[in-house]
N, C-alpha and C positions, 0 to 999 in steps of 0.2 A: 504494500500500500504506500502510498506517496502521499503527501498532503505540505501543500503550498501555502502559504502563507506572508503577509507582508503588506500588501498591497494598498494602494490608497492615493488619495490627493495628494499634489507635490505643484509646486510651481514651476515651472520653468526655471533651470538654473540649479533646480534644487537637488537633492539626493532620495533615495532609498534605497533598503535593501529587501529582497526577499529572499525566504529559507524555504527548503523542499529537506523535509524528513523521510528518511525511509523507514521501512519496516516490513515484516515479515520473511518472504522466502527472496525478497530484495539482497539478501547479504549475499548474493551472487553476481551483483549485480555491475558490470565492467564499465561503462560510460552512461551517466549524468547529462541529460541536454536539455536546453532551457529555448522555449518557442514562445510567440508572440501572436496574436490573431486581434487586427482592428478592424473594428466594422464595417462588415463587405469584403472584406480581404479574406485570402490564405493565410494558412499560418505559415509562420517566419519564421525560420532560424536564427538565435541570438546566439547562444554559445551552448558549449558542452565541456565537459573534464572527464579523464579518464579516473576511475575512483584510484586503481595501483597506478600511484608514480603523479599521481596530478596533472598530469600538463591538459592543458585548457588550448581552445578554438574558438572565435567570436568573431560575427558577423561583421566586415566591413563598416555599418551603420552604426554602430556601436564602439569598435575600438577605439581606445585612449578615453571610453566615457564610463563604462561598464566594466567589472572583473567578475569572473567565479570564483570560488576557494571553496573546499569541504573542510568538514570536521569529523572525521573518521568514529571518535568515541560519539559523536551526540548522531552520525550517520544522516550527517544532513549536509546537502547543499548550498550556496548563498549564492546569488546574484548582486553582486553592488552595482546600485547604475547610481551616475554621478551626470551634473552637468545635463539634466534632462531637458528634452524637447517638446513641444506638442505631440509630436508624431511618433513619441513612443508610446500613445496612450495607445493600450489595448489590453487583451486577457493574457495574462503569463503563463504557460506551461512548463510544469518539471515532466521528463519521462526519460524510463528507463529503457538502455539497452541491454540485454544480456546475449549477444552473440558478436559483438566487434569490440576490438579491441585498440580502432581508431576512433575518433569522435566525427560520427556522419552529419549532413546538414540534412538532409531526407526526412521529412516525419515518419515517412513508411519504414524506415529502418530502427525505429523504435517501437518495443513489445506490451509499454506498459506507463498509462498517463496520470498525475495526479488532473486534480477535481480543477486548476485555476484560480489565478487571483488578480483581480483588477488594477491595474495602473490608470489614474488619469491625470494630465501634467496640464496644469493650465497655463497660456500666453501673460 
């Protein structure tokens, strides 16, 4: 199970973070990716981490504004986004991959989605 959290009003300029918990039969779980969906859109690739060894991959539109970073004992993921936009207001997704051991941008290469959590940054 996955469950997201974080989410909320922000100003433009401003910061937040969102965490994605895992749990259950997740402790197998090899790469972390974090997606986006704004109204009438697709969803977006923002980034991912591989849970062994960390290393992290983030969307073009994002980098230099946004990190990931886990916490292996609390089994939870974070998103810091910093320096927000209008146009990252949307629904955030955590989901899990458990068969790569790169970090895909694909939604379909991922097995298993938390519930989301809203961002909206106002002008």
């Amino acid at each position: 199970q996955l469950q997201a959290s974080g989410g909320g009003l922000a100003q433009a300029g401003g910061s937040l973070r969102l965490s994605c918990a895992a749990s259950g039969r997740l402790f197998s779980r090899l790469v972390m990716g974090w997606f986006r969906q704004a109204p009438g859109k697709g969803r977006e690739f923002v980034g991912g981490i591989r849970w062994s060894g960390g290393s992290t991959a983030l969307a073009d539109s994002v980098k230099g504004r946004f990190t990931i970073s886990r916490d292996n004992a609390k089994n939870t993921v974070y998103l810091q986004m910093n320096s927000l936009k209008p146009e990252d207001t949307a629904i955030y997704y955590c989901a899990v991959d458990f068969s790569r051991v790169v970090v895909s941008t694909l939604p379909n290469s991922y097995d298993h989605w938390g519930q989301g959590t809203l961002v909206t940054v106002s002008s």
